[in-house]
N, C-alpha and C positions, 0 to 999 in steps of 0.2 A: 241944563242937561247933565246928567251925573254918568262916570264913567264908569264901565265894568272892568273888574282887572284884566282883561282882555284885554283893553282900548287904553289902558292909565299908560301914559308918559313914564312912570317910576316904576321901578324894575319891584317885582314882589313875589315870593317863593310861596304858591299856597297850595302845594300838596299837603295833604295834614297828614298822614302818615308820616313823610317824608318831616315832617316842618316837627312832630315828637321826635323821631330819630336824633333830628339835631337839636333841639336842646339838650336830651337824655346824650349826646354825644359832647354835646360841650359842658353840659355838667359831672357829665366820669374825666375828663380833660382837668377839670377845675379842681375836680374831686371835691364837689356840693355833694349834698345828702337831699337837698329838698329845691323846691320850686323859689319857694322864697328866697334861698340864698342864693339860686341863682338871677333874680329878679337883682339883688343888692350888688351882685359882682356885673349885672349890665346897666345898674343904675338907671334899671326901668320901674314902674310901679308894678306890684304885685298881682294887678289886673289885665295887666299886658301878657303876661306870661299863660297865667290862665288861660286870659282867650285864646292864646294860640294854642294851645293843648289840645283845646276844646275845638279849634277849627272854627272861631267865630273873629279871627283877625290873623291875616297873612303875615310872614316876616318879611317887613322892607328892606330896604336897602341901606338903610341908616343902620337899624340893628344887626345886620348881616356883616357890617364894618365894625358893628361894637363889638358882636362875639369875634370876629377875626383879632381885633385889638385886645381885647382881656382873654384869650387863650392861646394866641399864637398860631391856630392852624390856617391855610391858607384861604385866601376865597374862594378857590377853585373847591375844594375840598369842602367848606361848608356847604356849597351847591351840589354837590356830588350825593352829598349827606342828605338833604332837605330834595333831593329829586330821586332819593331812595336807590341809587347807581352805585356800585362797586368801583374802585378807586382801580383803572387800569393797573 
């Protein structure tokens, strides 16, 4: 039985709106120019990113601790980002 992100155990951010924002926010953070080098500064493959752009792969929780670790902003704040909500 295969689980829906509804039902999965592992926390995952899949607004896609929301889940562009926060890359395009942690890459002016990084100050990248392109996807690819954001891919290198998360030391994910080039196709991860992708699909998340595209809205064909959620950000977990694992990469949700990477961007917090290679840009410094908080977690709270990358969720605020990826759920498309305004920073009280």
């Amino acid at each position: 039985m295969t689980q829906t992100p509804a039902t999965s155990p592992y926390s995952t951010l899949s607004n896609h709106a929301g889940n562009i924002k926060l890359l395009d926010a942690v890459m002016a953070k990084l100050h990248l120019k392109n996807d690819a080098a954001l891919s290198r500064a998360l030391e994910v493959a080039p196709p991860v990113v992708s699909k998340i752009r595209h809205g064909r792969l959620p950000i977990g929780a694992s990469l949700l601790i990477r961007m917090h670790e290679v840009s410094d902003m908080a977690i709270g704040e990358l969720k605020r980002i990826a759920r498309d909500e305004v920073a009280a």
